[in-house]
C-alpha positions as CSV (number, residue, x, y, z in Angstrom):
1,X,58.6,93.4,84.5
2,X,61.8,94.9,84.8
3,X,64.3,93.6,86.2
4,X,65.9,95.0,89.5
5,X,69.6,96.3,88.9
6,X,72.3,94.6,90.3
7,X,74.6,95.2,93.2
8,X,77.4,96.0,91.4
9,X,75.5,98.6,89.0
10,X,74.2,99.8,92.3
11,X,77.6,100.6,93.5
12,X,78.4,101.8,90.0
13,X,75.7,105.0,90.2
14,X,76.9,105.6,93.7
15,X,80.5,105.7,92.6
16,X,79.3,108.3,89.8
17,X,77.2,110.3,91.8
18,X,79.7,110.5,94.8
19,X,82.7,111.5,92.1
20,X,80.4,114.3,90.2
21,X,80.3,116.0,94.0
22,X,83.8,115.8,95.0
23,X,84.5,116.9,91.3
24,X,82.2,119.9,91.5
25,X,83.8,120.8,95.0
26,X,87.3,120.2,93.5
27,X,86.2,123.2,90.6
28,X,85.2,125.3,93.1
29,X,88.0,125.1,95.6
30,X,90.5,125.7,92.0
31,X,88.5,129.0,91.6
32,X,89.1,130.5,95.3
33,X,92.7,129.3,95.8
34,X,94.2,129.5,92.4
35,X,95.0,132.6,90.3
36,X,92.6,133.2,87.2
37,X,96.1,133.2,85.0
38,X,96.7,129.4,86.7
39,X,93.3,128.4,85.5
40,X,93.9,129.3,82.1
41,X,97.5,128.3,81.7
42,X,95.8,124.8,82.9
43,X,93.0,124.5,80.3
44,X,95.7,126.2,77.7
45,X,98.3,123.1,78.2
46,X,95.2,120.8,78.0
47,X,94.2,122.2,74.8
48,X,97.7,122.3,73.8
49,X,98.1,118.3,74.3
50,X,95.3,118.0,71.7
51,X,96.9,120.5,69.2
52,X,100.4,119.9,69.3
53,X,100.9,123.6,70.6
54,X,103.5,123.8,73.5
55,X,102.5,126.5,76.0
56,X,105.1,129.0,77.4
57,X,106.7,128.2,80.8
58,X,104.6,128.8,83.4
59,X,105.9,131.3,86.3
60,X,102.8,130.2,88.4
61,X,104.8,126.8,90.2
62,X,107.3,127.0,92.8
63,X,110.5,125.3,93.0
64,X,108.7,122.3,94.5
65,X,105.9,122.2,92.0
66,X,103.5,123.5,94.2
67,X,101.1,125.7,92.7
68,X,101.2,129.5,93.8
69,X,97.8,129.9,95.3
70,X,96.2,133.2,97.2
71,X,97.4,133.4,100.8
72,X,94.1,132.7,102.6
73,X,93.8,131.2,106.2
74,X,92.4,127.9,107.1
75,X,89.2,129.8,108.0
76,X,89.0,132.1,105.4
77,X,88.7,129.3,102.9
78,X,86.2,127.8,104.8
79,X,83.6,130.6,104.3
80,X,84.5,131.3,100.9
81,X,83.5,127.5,100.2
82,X,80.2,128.2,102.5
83,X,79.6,131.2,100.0
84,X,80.0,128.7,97.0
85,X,78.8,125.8,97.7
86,X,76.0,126.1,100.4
87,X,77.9,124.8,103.4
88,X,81.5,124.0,105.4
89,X,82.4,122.2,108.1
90,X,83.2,123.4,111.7
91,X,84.8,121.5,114.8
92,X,83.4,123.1,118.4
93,X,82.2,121.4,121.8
94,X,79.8,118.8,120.9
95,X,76.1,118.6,121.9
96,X,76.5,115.3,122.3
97,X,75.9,114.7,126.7
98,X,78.9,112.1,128.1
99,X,81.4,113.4,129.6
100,X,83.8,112.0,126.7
101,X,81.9,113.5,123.8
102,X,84.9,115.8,123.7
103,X,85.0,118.4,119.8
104,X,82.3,117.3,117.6
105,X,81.7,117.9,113.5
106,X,79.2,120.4,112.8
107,X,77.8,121.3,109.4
108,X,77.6,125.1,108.8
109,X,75.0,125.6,105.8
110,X,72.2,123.3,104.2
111,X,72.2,120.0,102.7
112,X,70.2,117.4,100.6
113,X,69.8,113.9,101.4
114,X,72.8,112.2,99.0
115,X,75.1,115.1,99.8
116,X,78.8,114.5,100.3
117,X,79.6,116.4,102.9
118,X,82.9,115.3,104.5
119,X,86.2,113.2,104.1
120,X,87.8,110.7,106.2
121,X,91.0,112.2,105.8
122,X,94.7,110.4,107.0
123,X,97.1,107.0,105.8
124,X,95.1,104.3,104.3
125,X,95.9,100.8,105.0
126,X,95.4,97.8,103.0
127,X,94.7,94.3,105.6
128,X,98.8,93.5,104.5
129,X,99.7,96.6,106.7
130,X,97.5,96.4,109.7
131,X,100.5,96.0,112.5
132,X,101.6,98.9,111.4
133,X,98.4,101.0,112.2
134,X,99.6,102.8,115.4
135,X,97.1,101.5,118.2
136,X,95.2,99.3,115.7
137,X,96.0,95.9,117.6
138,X,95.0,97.3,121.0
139,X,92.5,99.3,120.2
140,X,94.1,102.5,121.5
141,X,93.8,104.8,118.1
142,X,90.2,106.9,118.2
143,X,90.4,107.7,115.0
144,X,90.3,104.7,112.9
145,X,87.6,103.4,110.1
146,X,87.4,100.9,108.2
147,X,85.7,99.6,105.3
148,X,83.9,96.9,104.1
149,X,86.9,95.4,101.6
150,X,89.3,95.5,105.1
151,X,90.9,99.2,104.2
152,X,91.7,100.9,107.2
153,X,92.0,104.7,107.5
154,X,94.3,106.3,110.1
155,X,93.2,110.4,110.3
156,X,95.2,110.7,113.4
157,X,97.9,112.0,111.9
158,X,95.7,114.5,110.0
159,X,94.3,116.6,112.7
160,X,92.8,119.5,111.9
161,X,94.4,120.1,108.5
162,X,97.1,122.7,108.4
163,X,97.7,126.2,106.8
164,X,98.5,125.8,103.1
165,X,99.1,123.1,100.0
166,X,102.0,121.0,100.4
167,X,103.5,117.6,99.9
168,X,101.9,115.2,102.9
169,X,105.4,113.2,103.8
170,X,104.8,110.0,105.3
171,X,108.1,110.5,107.5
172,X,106.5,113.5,109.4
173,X,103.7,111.4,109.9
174,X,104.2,108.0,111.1
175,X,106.5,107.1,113.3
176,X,107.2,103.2,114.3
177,X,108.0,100.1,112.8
178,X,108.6,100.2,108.9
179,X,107.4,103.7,108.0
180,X,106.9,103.3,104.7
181,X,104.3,105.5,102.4
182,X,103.7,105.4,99.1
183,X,103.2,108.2,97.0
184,X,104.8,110.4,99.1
185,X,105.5,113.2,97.0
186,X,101.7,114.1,96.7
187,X,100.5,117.4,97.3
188,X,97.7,117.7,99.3
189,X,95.9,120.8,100.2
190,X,95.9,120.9,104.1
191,X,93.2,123.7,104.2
192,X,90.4,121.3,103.1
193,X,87.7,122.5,104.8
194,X,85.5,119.4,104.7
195,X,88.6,117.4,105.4
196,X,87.2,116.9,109.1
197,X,84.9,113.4,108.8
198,X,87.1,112.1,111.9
199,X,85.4,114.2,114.7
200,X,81.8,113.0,113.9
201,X,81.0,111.9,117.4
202,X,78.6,108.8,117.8
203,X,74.9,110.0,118.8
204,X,73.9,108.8,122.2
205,X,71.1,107.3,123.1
206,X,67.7,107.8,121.8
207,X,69.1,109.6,118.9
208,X,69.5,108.6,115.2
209,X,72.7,109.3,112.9
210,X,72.2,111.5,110.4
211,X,75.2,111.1,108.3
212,X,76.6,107.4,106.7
213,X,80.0,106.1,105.4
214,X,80.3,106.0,101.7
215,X,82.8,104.4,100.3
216,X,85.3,106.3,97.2
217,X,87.7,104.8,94.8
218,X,89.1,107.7,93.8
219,X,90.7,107.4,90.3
220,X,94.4,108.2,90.6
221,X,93.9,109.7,87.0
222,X,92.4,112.4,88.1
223,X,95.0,114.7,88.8
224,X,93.2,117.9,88.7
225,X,91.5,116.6,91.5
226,X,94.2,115.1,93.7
227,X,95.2,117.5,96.0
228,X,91.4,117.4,97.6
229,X,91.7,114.0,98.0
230,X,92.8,114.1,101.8
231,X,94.7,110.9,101.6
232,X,97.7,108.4,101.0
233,X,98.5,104.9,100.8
234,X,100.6,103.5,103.2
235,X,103.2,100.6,102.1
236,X,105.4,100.1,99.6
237,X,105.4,96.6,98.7
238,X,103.7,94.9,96.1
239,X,101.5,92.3,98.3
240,X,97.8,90.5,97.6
241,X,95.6,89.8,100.4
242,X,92.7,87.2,100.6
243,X,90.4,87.1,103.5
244,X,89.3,83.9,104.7
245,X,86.5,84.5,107.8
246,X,87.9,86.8,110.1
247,X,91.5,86.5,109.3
248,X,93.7,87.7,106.0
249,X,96.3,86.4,104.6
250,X,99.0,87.5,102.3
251,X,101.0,87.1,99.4
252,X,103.7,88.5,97.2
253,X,103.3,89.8,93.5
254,X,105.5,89.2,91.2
255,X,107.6,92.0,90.0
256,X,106.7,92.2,86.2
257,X,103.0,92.1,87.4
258,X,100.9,95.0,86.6
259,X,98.1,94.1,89.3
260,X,100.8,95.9,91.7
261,X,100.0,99.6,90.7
262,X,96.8,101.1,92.0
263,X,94.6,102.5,89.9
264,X,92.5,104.3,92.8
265,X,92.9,105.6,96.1
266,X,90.3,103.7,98.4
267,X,89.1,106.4,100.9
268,X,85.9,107.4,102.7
269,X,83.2,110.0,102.8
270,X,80.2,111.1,104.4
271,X,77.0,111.5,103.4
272,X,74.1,113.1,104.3
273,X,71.2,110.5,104.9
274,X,68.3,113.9,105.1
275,X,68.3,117.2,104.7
276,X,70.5,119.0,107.3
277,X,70.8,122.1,108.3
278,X,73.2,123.9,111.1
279,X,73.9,120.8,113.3
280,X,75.6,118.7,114.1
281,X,76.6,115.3,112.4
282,X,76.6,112.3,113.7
283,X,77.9,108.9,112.9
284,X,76.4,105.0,113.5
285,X,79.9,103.9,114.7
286,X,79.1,100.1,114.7
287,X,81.3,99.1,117.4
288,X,81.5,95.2,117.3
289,X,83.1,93.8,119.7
290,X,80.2,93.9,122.2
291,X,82.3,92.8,125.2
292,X,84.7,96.1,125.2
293,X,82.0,99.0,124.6
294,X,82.9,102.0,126.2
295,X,80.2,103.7,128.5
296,X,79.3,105.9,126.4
297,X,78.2,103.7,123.6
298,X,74.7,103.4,122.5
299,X,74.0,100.5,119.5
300,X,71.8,102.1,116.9
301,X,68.7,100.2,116.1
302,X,68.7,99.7,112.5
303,X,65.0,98.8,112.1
304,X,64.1,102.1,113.9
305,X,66.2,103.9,111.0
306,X,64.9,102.3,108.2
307,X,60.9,103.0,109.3
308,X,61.4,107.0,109.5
């Protein structure tokens, strides 16, 4: 008989299959917003690297290093992705009925079951940074997640995106104690369309989610890839945390350590848990401190789930 495969090689193909997505999306989003020339110049300087060849200086960067891309709005890129990859994202009035349902995420196209089709966009915070997450101790901050190894995501500061690629500078968007994030010289394309996980309202009662959290390590080697990637890391000191129960605790690491420099960016997605097609998605938000619901929150049964 054999044997059943583990949870770690489970995680493993989930890791895969989740990355082969977001690396199929990052393709096509390089083929609507980048030049054909860019393209080639980028596959030329890859080949070159093999060969020994230097390319000619490219005249497609700015003085920045941002790419020069196509002007195309926020919404025009959205459609164009629709066109290419089956589906985008929009934010309207949700269906959902309380009063505080407020914008909700609603997917524009069709979907399989396994799709990616959002990120939790905004500062990600490891459990050594989490009185610095504005409204995280008094539970004032709407837009929060968190995941199961105690990494917090803040897309507050995201919103809605903005109007072209640029370098995401953590002084613009955190303001408070010790404003400190790393990597801030990233360049992150603000016009991610699917870049919009945080307005997935909660369904209300006697309705099932239809969209899960998935956790991805994205590998900071990819670099082709990281300006979709709709997140950085927040703190810049080198610090270990252990978790014992409920609380964490941490510790310093040493300088000359190499356990210090991240390897991958821990962030969140959503994924589509059956076929969907032109509704709206909605999120089991697993609200646990039973004491403080708001009104408006309606526990999902998990058995019910699980038997359809």
């Amino acid at each position: 008989m054999a044997s059943k495969a583990s949870v770690a090689d489970q995680q493993m193909v989930v890791q895969e299959n989740v990355h082969s997505q977001i690396k199929a999306f990052c393709t096509i989003m390089d083929e609507v917003l980048l030049p054909k020339e860019k393209i080639v110049s980028d596959d030329f300087f890859k080949l070159s690297q093999q060969t020994n060849i230097l390319p000619q200086h490219s005249e497609l960067s700015s003085a920045n290093g941002v790419s020069k891309q196509r002007p195309i709005s926020q919404a025009e890129l959205s459609q164009k992705l629709k066109d290419e990859l089956g589906y985008t994202l929009n934010v309207k009035r949700s269906q959902i009925s309380h009063k505080d349902a407020g914008q909700g995420l609603f997917l524009d196209g069709v979907v399989d079951v396994g799709a990616v089709v959002a990120f939790y966009p905004g500062l990600v915070y490891s459990p050594a940074y989490y009185d610095h997450i504005p409204g995280y101790l008094d539970e004032q901050n709407p837009y929060l997640i968190a995941r199961h190894d105690g990494t917090v995501i803040d897309a507050q500061p995201w919103g809605r995106g903005g109007d072209r690629k640029e370098p995401w500078n953590g002084e613009k968007l955190v303001h408070g104690k010790g404003s400190r994030v790393d990597n801030s010289n990233d360049v992150l394309e603000r016009r991610n369309p699917l870049a919009l996980a945080h307005f997935a309202n909660h369904p209300s009662k006697g309705m099932l989610p239809n969209v899960m959290i998935c956790h991805y390590d994205f590998p900071l080697i990819e670099n082709d890839m990281r300006a979709y990637i709709p997140n950085i890391l927040y703190g810049n000191e080198e610090v270990n945390t252990k978790r014992f129960g409920s609380l964490w605790f941490k510790s310093r690491v040493p300088r000359n350590s190499e356990s210090h420099v991240p390897t991958t960016l821990k962030t969140v997605v959503l994924v589509a848990t059956r076929v969907l097609q032109d509704e709206e998605l909605l999120l089991n938000y697993r609200l646990r401190n039973t004491k403080r619901w708001p009104e408006w929150y309606a526990p999902i049964d998990e058995e019910e789930i699980i038997e359809r």
